[in-house]
C-alpha positions as CSV (number, residue, x, y, z in Angstrom):
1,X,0.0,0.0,0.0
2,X,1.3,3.3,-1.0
3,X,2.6,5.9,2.0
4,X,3.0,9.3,2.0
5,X,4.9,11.1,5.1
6,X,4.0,14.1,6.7
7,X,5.2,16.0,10.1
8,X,7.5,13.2,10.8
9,X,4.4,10.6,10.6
10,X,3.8,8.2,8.0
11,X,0.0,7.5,6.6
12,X,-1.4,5.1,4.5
13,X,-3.2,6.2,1.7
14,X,-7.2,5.2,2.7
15,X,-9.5,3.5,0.5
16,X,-12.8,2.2,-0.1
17,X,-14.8,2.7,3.1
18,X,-11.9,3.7,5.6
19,X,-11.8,6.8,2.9
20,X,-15.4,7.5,3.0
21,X,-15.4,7.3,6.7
22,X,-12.2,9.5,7.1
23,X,-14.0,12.1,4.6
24,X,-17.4,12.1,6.9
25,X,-15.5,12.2,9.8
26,X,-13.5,15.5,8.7
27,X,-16.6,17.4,7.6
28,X,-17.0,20.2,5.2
29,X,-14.9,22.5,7.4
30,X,-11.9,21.1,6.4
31,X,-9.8,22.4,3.2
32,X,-8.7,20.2,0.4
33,X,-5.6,19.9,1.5
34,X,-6.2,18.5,5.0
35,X,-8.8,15.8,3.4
36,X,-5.8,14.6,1.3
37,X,-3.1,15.0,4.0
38,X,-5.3,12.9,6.5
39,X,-6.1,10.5,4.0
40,X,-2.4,9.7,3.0
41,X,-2.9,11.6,-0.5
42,X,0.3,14.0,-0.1
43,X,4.1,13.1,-0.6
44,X,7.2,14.8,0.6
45,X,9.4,16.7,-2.6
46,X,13.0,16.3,-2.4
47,X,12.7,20.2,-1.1
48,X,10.6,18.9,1.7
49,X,7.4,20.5,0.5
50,X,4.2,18.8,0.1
51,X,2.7,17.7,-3.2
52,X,-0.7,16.7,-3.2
53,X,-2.1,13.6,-4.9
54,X,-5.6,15.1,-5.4
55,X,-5.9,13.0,-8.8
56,X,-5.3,9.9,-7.1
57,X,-7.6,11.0,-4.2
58,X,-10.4,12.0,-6.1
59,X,-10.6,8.5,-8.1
60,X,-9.8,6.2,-4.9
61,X,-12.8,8.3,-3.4
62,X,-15.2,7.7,-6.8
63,X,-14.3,3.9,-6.6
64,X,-15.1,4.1,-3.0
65,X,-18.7,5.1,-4.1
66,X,-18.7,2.5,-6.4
67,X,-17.6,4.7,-9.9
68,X,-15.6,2.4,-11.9
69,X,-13.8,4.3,-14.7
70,X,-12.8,2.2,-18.0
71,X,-8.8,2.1,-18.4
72,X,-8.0,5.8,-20.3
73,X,-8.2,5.1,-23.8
74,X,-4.7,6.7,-26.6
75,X,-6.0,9.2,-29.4
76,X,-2.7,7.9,-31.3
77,X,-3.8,5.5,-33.6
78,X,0.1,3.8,-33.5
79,X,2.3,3.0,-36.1
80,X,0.3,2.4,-39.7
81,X,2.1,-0.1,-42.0
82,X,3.6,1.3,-45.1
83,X,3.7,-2.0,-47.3
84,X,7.0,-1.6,-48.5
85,X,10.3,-4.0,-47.5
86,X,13.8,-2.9,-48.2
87,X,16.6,-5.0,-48.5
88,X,18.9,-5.3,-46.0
89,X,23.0,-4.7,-46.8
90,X,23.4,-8.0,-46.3
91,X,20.9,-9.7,-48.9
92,X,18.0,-10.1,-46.2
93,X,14.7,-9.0,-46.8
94,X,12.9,-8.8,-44.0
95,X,9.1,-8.6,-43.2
96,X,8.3,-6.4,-40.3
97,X,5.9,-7.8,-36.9
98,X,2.9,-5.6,-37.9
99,X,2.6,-7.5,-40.8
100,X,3.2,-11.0,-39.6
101,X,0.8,-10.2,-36.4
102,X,-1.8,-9.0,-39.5
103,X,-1.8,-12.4,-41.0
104,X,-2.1,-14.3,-37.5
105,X,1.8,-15.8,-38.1
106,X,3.3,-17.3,-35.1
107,X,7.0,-18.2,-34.4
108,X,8.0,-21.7,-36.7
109,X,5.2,-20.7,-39.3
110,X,6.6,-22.0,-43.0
111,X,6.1,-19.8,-46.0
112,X,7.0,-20.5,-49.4
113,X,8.6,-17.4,-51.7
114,X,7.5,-17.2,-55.0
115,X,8.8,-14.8,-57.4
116,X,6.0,-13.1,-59.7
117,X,6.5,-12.1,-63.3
118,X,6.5,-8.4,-62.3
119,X,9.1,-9.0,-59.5
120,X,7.2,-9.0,-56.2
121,X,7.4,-11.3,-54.1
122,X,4.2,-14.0,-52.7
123,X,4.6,-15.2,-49.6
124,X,2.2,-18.8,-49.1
125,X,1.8,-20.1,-45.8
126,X,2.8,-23.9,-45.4
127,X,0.2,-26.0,-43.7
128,X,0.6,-29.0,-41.5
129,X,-1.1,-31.0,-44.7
130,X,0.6,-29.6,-47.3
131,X,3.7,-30.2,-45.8
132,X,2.5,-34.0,-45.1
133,X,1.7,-34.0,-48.5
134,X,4.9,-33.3,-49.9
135,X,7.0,-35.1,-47.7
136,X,4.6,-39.0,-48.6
C-alpha cells in the first residue's frame, strides 16, 4: 500500500470505506488539502514541501462510491504499416511484426517465396497437410 509522510508521521493512503469514513469524519470544514493529508494523499518533494495527490484521491474516493472508470483510452492511432520492405545490406529481406501479427503468423510458421513475373514477391503459408503432403 502506497505511503506518504507528513510531520515526521507516515499515513497510508485510505481506501474504499476507511476513505469515506475519514472524509465524513473531517466534515465540510476542512480544506482540500487537509482531506488529502489525513487520508495519505500527499508526498514529501526532495525540497521537503508537500505535493498533493488530489488526482489519485479523487478516483480512490469515486471507486469508494462505487464509480468504476474504464482504463484511459490513446488518441494515437500507432504505427500504420507502409507495405514496403527494403533489402537489407546483407541480402536479407525482411518482413516487419505488424505484418506477420496481420496475417495471425506465429513463431515456426513456413512460407513459401514465389517470385512473380513483375518482381514482387508471394509469400504462401505452409500448412501441416501440405507439408504431409509433400514429404509422402
Amino acid at each position: 500500500m502506497p505511503r506518504s509522510t507528513n510531520h515526521n508521521r507516515t499515513v497510508a493512503q485510505l481506501t474504499g470505506k476507511e476513505l469515506l469514513a475519514k472524509v465524513k469524519e473531517l466534515g465540510e470544514a476542512a480544506t482540500k488539502d487537509q482531506v488529502a493529508r489525513e487520508t495519505g494523499y500527499v508526498s514529501t518533494k526532495k525540497d521537503g514541501s508537500e505535493r498533493f495527490q488530489y488526482n489519485a484521491f479523487y478516483e480512490a474516493l469515486m471507486e469508494a462510491k462505487g464509480v468504476a472508470f474504464a482504463p484511459a483510452a490513446t488518441n494515437r492511432p500507432g504505427r500504420q504499416l507502409s507495405y514496403k520492405a527494403v533489402v537489407q545490406g546483407s541480402g536479407n529481406l525482411i518482413i516487419g511484426k505488424g505484418y506477420t501479427v496481420a496475417h495471425g503468423a506465429e513463431p515456426t510458421d513456413q512460407f513459401n517465396i514465389e517470385l512473380l513475373e513483375d518482381g514482387a514477391f508471394k509469400l504462401t503459408p505452409i500448412y501441416e497437410s501440405d507439408a504431409v503432403a509433400v514429404a509422402a
